[in-house]
TORKOL-4160 file (C-alpha; in steps of 0.2 Angstrom, whole numbers, padded with zeros to 4 digits, m for minus):
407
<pt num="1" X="0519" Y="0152" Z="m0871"/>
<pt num="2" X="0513" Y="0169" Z="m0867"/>
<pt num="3" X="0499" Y="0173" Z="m0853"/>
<pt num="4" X="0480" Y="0177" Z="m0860"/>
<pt num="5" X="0482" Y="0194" Z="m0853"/>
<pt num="6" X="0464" Y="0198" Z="m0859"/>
<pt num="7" X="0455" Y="0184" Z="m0851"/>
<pt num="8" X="0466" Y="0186" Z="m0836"/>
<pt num="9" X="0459" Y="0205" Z="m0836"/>
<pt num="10" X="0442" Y="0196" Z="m0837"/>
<pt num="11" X="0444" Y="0188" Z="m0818"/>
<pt num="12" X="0446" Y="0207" Z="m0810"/>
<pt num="13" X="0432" Y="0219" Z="m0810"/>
<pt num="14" X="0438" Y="0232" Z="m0802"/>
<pt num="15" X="0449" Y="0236" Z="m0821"/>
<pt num="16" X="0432" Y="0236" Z="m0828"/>
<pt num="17" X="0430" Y="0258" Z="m0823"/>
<pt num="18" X="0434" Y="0274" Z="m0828"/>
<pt num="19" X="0440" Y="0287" Z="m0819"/>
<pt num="20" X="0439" Y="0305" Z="m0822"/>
<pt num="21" X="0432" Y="0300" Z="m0839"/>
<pt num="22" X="0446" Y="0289" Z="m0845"/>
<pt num="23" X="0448" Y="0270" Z="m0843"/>
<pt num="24" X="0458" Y="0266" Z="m0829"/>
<pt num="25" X="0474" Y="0260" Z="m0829"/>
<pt num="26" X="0480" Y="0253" Z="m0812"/>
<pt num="27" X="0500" Y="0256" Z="m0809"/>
<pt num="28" X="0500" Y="0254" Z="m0791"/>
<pt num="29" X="0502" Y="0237" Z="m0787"/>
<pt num="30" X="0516" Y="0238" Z="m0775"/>
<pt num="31" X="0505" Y="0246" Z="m0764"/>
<pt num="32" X="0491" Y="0235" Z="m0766"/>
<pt num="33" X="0485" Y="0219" Z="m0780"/>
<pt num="34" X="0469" Y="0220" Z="m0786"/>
<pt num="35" X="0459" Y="0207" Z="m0781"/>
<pt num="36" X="0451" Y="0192" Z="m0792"/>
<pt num="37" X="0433" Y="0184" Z="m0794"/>
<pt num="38" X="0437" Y="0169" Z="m0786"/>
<pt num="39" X="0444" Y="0180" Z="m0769"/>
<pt num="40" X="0429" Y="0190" Z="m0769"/>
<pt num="41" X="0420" Y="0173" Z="m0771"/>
<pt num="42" X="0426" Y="0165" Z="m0758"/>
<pt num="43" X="0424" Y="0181" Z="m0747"/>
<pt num="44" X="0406" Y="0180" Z="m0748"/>
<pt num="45" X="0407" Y="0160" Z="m0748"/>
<pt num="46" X="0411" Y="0160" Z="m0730"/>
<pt num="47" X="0402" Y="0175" Z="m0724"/>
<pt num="48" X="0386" Y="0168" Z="m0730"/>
<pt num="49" X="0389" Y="0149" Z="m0729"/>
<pt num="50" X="0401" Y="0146" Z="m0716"/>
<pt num="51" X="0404" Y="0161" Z="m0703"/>
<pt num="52" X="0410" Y="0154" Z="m0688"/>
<pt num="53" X="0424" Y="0156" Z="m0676"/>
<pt num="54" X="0437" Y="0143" Z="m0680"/>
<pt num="55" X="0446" Y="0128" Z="m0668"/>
<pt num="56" X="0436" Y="0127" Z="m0655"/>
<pt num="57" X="0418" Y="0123" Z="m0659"/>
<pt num="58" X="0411" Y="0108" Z="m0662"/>
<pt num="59" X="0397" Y="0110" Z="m0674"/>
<pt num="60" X="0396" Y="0108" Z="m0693"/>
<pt num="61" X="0400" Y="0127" Z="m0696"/>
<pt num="62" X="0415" Y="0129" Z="m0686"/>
<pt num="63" X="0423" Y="0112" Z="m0694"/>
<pt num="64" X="0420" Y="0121" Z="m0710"/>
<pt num="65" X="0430" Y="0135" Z="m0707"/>
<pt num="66" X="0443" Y="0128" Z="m0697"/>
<pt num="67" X="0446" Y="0117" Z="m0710"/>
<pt num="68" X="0446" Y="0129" Z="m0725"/>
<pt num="69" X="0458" Y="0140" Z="m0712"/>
<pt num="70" X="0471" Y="0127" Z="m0710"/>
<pt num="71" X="0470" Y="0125" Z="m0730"/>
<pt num="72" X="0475" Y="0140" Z="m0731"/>
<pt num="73" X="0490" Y="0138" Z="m0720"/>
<pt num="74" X="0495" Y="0121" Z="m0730"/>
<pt num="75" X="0493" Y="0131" Z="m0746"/>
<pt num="76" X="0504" Y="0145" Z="m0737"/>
<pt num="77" X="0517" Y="0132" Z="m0736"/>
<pt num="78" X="0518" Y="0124" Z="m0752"/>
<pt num="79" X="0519" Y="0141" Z="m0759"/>
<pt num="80" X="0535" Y="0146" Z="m0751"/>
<pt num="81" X="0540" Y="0131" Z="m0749"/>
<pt num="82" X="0541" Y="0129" Z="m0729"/>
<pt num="83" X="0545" Y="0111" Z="m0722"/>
<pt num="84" X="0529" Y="0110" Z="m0711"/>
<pt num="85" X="0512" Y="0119" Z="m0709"/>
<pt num="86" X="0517" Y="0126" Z="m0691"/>
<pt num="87" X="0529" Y="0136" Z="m0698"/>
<pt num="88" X="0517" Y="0147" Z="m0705"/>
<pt num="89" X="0510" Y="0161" Z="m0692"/>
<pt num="90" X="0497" Y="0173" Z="m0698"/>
<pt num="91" X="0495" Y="0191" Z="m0694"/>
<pt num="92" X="0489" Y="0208" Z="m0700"/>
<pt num="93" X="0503" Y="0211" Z="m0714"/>
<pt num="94" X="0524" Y="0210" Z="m0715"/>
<pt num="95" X="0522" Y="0226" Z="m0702"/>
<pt num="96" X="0514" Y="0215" Z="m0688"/>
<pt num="97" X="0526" Y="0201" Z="m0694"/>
<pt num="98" X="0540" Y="0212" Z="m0692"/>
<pt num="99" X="0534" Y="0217" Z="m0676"/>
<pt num="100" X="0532" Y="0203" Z="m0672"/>
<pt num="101" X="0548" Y="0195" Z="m0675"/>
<pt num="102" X="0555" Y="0210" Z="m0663"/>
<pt num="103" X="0545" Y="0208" Z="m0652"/>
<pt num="104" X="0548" Y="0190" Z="m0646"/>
<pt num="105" X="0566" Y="0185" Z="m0655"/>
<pt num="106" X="0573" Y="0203" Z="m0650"/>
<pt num="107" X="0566" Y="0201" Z="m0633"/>
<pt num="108" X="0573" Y="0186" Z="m0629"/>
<pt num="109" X="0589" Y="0186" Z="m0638"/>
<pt num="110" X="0596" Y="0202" Z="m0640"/>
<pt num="111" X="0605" Y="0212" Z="m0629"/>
<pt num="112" X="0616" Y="0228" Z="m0624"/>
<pt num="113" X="0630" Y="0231" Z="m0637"/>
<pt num="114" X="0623" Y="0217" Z="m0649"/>
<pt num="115" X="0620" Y="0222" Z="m0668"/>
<pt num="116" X="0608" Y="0222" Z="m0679"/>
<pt num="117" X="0610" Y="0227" Z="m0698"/>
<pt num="118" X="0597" Y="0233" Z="m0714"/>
<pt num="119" X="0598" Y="0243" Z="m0728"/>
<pt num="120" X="0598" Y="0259" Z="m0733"/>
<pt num="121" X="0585" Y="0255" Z="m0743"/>
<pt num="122" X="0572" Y="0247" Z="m0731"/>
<pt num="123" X="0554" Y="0250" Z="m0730"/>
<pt num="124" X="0550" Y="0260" Z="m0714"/>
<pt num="125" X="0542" Y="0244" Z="m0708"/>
<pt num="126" X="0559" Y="0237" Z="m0709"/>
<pt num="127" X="0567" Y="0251" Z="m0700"/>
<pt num="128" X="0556" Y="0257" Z="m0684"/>
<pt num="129" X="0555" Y="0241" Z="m0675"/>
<pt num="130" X="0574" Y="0237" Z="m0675"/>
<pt num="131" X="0575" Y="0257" Z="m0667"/>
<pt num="132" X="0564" Y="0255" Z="m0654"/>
<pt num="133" X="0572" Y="0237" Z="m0650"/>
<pt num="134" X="0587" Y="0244" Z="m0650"/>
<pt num="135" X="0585" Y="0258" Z="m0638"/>
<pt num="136" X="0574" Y="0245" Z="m0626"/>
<pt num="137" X="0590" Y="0233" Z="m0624"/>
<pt num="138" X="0603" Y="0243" Z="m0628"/>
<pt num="139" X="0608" Y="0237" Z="m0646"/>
<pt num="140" X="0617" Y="0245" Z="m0661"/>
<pt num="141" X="0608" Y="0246" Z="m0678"/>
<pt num="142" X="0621" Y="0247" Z="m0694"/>
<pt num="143" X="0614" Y="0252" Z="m0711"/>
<pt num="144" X="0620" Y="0244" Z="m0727"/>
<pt num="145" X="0624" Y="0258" Z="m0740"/>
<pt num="146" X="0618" Y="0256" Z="m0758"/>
<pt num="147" X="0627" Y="0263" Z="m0774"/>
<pt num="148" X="0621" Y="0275" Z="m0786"/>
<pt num="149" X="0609" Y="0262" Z="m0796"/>
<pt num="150" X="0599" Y="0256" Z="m0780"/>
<pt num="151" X="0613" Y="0239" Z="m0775"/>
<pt num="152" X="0621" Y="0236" Z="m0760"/>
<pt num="153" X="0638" Y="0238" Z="m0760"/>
<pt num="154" X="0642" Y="0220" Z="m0756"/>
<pt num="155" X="0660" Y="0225" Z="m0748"/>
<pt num="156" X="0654" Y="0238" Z="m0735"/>
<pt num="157" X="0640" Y="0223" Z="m0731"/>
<pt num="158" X="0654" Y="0214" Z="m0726"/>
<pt num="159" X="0666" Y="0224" Z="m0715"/>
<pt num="160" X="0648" Y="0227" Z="m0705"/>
<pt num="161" X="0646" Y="0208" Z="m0701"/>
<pt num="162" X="0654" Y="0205" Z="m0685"/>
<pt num="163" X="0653" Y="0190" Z="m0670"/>
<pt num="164" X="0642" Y="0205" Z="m0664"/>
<pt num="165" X="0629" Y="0202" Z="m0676"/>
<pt num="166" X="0613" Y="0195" Z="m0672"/>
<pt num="167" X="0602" Y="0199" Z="m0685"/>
<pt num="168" X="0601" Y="0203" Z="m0702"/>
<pt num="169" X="0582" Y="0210" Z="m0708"/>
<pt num="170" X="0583" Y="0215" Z="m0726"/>
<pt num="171" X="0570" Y="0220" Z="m0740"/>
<pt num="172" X="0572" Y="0204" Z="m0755"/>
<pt num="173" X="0564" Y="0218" Z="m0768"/>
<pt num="174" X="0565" Y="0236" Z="m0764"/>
<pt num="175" X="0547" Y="0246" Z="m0766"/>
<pt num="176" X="0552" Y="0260" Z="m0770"/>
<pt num="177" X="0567" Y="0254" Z="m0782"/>
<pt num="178" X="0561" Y="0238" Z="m0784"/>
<pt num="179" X="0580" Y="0231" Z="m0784"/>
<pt num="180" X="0580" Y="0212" Z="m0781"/>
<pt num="181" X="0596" Y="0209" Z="m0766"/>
<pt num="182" X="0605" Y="0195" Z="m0768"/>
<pt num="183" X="0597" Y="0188" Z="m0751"/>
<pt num="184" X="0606" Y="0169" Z="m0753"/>
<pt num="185" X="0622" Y="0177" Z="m0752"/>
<pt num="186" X="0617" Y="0190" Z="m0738"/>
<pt num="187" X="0610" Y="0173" Z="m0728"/>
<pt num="188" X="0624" Y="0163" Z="m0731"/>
<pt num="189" X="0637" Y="0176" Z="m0725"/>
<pt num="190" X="0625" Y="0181" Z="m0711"/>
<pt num="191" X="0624" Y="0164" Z="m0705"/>
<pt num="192" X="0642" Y="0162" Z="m0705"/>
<pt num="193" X="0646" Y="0175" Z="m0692"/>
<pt num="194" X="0632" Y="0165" Z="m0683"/>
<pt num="195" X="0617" Y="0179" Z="m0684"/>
<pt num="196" X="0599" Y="0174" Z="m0689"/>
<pt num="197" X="0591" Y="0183" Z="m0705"/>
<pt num="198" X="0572" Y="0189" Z="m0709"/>
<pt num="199" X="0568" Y="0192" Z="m0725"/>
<pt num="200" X="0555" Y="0206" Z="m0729"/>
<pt num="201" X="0547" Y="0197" Z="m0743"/>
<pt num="202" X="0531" Y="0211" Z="m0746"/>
<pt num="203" X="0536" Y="0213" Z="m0764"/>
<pt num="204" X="0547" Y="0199" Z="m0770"/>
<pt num="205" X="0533" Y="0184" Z="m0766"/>
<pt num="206" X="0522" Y="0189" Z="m0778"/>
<pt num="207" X="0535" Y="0192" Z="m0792"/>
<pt num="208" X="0550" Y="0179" Z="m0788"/>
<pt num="209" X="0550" Y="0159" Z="m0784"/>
<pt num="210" X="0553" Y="0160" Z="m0767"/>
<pt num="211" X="0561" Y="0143" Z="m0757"/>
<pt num="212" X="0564" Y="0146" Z="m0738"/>
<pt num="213" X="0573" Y="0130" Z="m0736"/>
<pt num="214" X="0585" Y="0133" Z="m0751"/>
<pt num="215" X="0586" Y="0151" Z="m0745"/>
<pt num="216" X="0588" Y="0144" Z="m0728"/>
<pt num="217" X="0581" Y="0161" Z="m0721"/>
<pt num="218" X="0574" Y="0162" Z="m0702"/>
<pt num="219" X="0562" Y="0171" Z="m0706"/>
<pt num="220" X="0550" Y="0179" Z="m0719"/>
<pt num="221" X="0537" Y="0191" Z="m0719"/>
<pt num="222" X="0525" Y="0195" Z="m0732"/>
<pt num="223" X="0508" Y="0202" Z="m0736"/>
<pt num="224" X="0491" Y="0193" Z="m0743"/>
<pt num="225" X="0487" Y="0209" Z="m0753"/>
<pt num="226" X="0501" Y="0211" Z="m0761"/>
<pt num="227" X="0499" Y="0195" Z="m0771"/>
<pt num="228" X="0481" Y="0195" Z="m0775"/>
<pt num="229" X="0472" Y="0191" Z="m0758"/>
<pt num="230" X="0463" Y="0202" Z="m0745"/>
<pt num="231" X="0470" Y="0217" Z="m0736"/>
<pt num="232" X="0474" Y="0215" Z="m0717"/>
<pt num="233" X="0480" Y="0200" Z="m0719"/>
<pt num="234" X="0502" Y="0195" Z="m0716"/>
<pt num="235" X="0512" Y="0179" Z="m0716"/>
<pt num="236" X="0528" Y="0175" Z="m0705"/>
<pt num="237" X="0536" Y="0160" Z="m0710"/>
<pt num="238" X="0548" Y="0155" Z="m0696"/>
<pt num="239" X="0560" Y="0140" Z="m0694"/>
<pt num="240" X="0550" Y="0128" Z="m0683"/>
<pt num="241" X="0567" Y="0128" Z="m0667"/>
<pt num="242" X="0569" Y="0148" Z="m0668"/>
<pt num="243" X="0549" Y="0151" Z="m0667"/>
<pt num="244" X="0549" Y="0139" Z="m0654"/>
<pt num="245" X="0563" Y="0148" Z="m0643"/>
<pt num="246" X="0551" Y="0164" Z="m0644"/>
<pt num="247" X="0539" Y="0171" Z="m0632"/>
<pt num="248" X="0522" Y="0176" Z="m0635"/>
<pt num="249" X="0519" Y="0189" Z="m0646"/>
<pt num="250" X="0501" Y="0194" Z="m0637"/>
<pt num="251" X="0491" Y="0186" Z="m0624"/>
<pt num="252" X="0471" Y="0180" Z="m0624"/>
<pt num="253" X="0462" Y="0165" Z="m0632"/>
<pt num="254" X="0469" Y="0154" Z="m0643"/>
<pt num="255" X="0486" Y="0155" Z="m0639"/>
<pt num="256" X="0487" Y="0147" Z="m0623"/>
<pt num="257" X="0487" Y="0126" Z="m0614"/>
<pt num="258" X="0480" Y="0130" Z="m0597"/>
<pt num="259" X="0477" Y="0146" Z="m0587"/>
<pt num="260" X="0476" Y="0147" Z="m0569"/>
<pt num="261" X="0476" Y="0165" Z="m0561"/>
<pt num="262" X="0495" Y="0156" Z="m0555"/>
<pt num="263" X="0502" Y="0150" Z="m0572"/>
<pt num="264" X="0497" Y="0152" Z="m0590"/>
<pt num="265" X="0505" Y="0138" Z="m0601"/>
<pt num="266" X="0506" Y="0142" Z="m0620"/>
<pt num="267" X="0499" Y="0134" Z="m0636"/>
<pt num="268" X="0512" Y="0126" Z="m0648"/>
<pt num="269" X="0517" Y="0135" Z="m0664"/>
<pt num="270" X="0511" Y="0142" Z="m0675"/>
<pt num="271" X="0495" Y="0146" Z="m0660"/>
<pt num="272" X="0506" Y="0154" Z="m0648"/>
<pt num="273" X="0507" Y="0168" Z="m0660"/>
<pt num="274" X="0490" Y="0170" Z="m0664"/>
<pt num="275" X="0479" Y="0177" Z="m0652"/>
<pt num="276" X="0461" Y="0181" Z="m0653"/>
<pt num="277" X="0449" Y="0179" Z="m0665"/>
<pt num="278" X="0459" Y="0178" Z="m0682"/>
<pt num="279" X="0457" Y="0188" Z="m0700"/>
<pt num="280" X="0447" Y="0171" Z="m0704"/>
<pt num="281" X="0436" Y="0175" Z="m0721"/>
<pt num="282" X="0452" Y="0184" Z="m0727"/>
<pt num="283" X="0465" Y="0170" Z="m0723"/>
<pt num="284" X="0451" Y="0157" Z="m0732"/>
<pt num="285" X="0448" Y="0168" Z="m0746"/>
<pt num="286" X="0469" Y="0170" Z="m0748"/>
<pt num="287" X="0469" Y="0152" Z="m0754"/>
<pt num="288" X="0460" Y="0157" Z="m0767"/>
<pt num="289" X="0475" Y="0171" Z="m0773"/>
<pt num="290" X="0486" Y="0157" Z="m0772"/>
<pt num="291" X="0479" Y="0146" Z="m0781"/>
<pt num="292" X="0475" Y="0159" Z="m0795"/>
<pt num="293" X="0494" Y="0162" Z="m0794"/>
<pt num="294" X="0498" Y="0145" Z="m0795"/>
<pt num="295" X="0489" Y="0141" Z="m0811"/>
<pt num="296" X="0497" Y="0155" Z="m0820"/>
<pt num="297" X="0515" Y="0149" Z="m0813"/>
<pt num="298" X="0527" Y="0162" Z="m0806"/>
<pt num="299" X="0539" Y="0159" Z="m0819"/>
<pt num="300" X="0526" Y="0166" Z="m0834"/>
<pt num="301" X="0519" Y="0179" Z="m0823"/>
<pt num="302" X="0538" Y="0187" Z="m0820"/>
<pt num="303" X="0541" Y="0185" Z="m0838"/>
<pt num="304" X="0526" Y="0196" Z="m0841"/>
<pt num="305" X="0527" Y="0210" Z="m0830"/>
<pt num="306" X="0549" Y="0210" Z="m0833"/>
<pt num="307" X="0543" Y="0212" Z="m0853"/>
<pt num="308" X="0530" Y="0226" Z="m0845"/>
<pt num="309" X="0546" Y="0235" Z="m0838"/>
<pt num="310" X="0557" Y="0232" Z="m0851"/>
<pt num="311" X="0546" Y="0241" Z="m0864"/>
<pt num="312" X="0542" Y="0255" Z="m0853"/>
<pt num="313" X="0559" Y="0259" Z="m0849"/>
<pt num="314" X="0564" Y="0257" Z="m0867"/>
<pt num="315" X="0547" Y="0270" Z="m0870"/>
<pt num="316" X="0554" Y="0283" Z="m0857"/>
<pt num="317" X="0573" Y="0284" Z="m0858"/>
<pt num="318" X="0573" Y="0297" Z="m0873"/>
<pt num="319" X="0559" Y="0307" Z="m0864"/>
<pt num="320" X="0565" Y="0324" Z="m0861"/>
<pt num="321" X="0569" Y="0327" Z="m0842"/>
<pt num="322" X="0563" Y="0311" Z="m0836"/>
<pt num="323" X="0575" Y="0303" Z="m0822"/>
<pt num="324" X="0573" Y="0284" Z="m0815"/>
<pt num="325" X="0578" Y="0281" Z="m0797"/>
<pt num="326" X="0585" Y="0265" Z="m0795"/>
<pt num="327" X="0593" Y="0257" Z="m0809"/>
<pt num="328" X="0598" Y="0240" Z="m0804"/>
<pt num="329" X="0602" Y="0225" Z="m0813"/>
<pt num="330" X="0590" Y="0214" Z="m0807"/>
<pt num="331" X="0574" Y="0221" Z="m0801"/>
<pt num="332" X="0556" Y="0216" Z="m0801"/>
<pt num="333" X="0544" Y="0226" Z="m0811"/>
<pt num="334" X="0544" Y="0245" Z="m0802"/>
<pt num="335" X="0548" Y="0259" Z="m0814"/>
<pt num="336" X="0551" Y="0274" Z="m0800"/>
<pt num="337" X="0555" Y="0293" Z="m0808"/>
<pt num="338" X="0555" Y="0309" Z="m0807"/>
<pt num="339" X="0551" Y="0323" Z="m0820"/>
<pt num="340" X="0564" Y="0337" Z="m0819"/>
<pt num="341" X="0557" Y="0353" Z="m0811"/>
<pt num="342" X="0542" Y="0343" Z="m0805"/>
<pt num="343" X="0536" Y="0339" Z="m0790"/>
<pt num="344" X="0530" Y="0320" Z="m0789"/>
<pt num="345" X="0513" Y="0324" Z="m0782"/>
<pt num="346" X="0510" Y="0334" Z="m0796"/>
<pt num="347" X="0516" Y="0324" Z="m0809"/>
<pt num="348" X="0503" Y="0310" Z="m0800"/>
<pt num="349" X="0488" Y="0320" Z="m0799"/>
<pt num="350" X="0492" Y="0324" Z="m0819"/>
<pt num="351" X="0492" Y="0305" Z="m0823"/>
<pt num="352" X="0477" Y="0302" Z="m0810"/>
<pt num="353" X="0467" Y="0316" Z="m0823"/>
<pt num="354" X="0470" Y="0303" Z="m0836"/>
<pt num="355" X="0465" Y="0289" Z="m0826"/>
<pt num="356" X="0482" Y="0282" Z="m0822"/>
<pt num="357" X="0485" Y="0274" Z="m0806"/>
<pt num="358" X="0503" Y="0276" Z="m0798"/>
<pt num="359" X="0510" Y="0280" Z="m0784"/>
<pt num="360" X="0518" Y="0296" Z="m0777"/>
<pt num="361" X="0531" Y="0302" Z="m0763"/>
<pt num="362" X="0543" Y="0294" Z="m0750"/>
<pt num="363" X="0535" Y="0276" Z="m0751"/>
<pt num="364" X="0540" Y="0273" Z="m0733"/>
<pt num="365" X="0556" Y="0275" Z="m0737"/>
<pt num="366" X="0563" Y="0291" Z="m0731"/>
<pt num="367" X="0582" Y="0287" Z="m0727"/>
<pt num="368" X="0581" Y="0280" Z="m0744"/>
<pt num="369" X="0573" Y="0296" Z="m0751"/>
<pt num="370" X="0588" Y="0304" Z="m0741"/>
<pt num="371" X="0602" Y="0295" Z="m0749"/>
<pt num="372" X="0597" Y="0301" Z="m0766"/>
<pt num="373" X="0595" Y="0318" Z="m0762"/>
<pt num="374" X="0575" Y="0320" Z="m0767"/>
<pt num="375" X="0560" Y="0320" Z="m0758"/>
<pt num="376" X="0551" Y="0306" Z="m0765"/>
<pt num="377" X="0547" Y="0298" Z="m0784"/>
<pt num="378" X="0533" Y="0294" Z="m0796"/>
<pt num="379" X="0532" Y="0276" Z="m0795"/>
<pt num="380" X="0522" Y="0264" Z="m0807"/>
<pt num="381" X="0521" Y="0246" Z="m0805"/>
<pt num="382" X="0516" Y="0233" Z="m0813"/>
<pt num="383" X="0508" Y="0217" Z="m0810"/>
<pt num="384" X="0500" Y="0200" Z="m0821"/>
<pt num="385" X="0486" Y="0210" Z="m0829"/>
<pt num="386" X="0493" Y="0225" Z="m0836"/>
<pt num="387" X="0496" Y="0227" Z="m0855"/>
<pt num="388" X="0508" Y="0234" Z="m0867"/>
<pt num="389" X="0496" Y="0246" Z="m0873"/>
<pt num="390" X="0493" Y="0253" Z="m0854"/>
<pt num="391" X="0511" Y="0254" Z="m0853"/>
<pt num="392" X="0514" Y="0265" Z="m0869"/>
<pt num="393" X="0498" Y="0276" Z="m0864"/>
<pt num="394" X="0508" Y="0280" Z="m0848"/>
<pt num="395" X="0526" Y="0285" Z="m0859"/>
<pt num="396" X="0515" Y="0293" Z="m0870"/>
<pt num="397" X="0506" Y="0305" Z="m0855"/>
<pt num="398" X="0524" Y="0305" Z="m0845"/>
<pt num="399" X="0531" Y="0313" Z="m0862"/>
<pt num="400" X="0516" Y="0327" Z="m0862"/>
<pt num="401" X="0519" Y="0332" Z="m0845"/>
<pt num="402" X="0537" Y="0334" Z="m0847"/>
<pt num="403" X="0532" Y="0343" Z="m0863"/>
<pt num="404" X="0523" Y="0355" Z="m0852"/>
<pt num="405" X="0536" Y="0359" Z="m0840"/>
<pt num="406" X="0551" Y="0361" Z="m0853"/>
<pt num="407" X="0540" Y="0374" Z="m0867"/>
């Protein structure tokens, strides 16, 4: 049974605009979801109902919002599948999670001549922290090249494992590409050599089932507002004995047992990680996205958006001088091109005159951009609420560009 696209269109109202003149059509969903009614809803909800600070008060307010908070964080959990609630650690977006994970795990447990491997094809998120680790403690990092369509070439991945290797942080769907890794194998072969594994999870948990347990990852990171929810808002999902073994990620309220100006003694997990006042309307309004997701089932949702992908690739293959980056097998629902002789800003600010969305350039992934020999692509992705129709307007304004180049 397919989706009721139309109705679903109803629930978002920032679709409802045009831009430039035209109706817009929003291709940029890798960057950022729009947001549903029931999200902005329950943003409002708590600003106007229920703001307070959360854990520590003890009047009807702060029970409220503590208790619509650690919903949340249950809903969190059912949704990826997690064995317990303090498993799930909330923080700015997968970056801080990243971070995060560096930070404390890196800290503690790597050192000088230890190893530590990604991708070529790693958002930059994915990339920075493990270099500036690496030069703090004296560690190698080892990139895992891809082939020609975007996969990693599963035999070099292999000869980099070593008894050296201590971690394994790779991207489950690829921004830029969106190539879907085969993460169960990377895990299982990554554990085998004894080296713990985070997944960057920003673009494949709003498209693909994820199950930590059956993936039996360490970690996973991933962003509210990438699935729907608010911005500034991040998830690490940790296995309850590694985030234990971690130090503190930042220090202050919340985070701690007992200070004394002699000895501070820290909070349990998943507080020892989150200092401070947290994001709280946006984590409580994130329930919301999830349960929106939840109704619709991941299952029909990916069936959408890979029918989404499948017509515009078929729409777009004949176009002349129209080039796809990233031609895996399996991928979630990214289309990312070039037009010969074009630059992709140009080719963006064409389709933004006709009130298409997408995005354009090196997508945070420079090395990647690198390895293909281009600066950056035009990149359209799609999510639940797109149409058909919005897809053949694209390959039909994609074709008169390129017409206009090759006269």
């Amino acid at each position: 049974m397919s989706l009721p696209i139309d109705q679903i269109r109803g629930l978002f109202p920032v679709l409802h605009q045009e831009v430039h003149g035209k109706p817009l059509i929003y291709f940029d969903n890798a960057a950022t979801t729009q947001k549903p009614k029931a999200v902005l809803k329950a943003l409002q909800d708590y600003y106007e109902k229920d703001n307070s600070n959360i854990h520590r008060g003890a009047h009807a307010l702060a029970d409220r919002a503590t208790r619509d908070y650690e919903e949340t964080r249950e809903a969190v959990k059912d949704f990826i599948g997690a064995r317990e609630a303090a498993e799930i650690v909330f923080t700015k977006g997968t970056t801080e999670s990243i971070n995060l994970v560096a930070q404390t795990f890196g800290r503690k447990f790597i050192g000088k001549g230890d190893e530590i491997l990604i991708s070529t094809m790693e958002h930059h998120s994915n990339i920075v922290p493990w270099q500036m680790l690496c030069e703090a403690k004296g560690a190698i990092l080892k990139v895992i090249p891809i082939n020609e369509a975007g996969e990693l070439v599963w035999k070099e991945f292999e000869k980099l494992l070593t008894p050296r290797t201590k971690l394994v942080s790779v991207v489950h769907a690829s921004n830029a590409l969106g190539t879907i890794n085969p993460v169960k194998k990377i895990i299982d072969a990554a554990h085998a050599v004894g080296a713990k594994v985070l997944l960057d999870g920003a673009q494949s948990t709003s498209h693909l089932d994820i199950d930590v347990l059956e993936l039996n990852c360490d970690f996973l990171a991933f962003s509210a507002h990438k699935l729907y929810g608010p911005t500034g808002l991040g998830v690490l999902y940790g296995k309850r004995e590694v985030l234990e073994e971690m130090p503190p990620f930042l220090g202050g309220g919340e985070m701690i047992k007992e200070v004394t100006f002699e000895k501070t003694t820290y909070n349990e997990i998943p507080f020892k990680f989150e200092a401070g006042t947290p994001n709280i309307a946006d984590v409580i309004a994130f329930k919301a996205a999830l349960d929106f997701i939840q109704e619709l089932t991941k299952s029909k949702i990916r069936a959408h958006e890979d029918g989404l992908l499948a017509h515009a690739n078929e729409l777009m293959h004949d176009i002349k001088g129209f080039n796809p980056v990233g031609t895996a097998s399996e991928k979630v629902s990214v289309l990312s091109f070039n037009i010969h002789g074009m630059h992709p800003f140009d080719v963006g600010q064409m389709l933004d005159a006709k009130g298409i969305a997408v995005r354009t350039g090196h997508h945070c992934t420079q090395p990647l951009m690198k390895r293909f020999g281009i600066e950056g692509t035009v990149r359209a992705s799609f999510a639940v609420y797109n149409t058909r129709s919005e897809i053949e307007k694209l390959a039909e304004s994609v074709a008169q560009i390129a017409r206009l180049k090759n006269k």
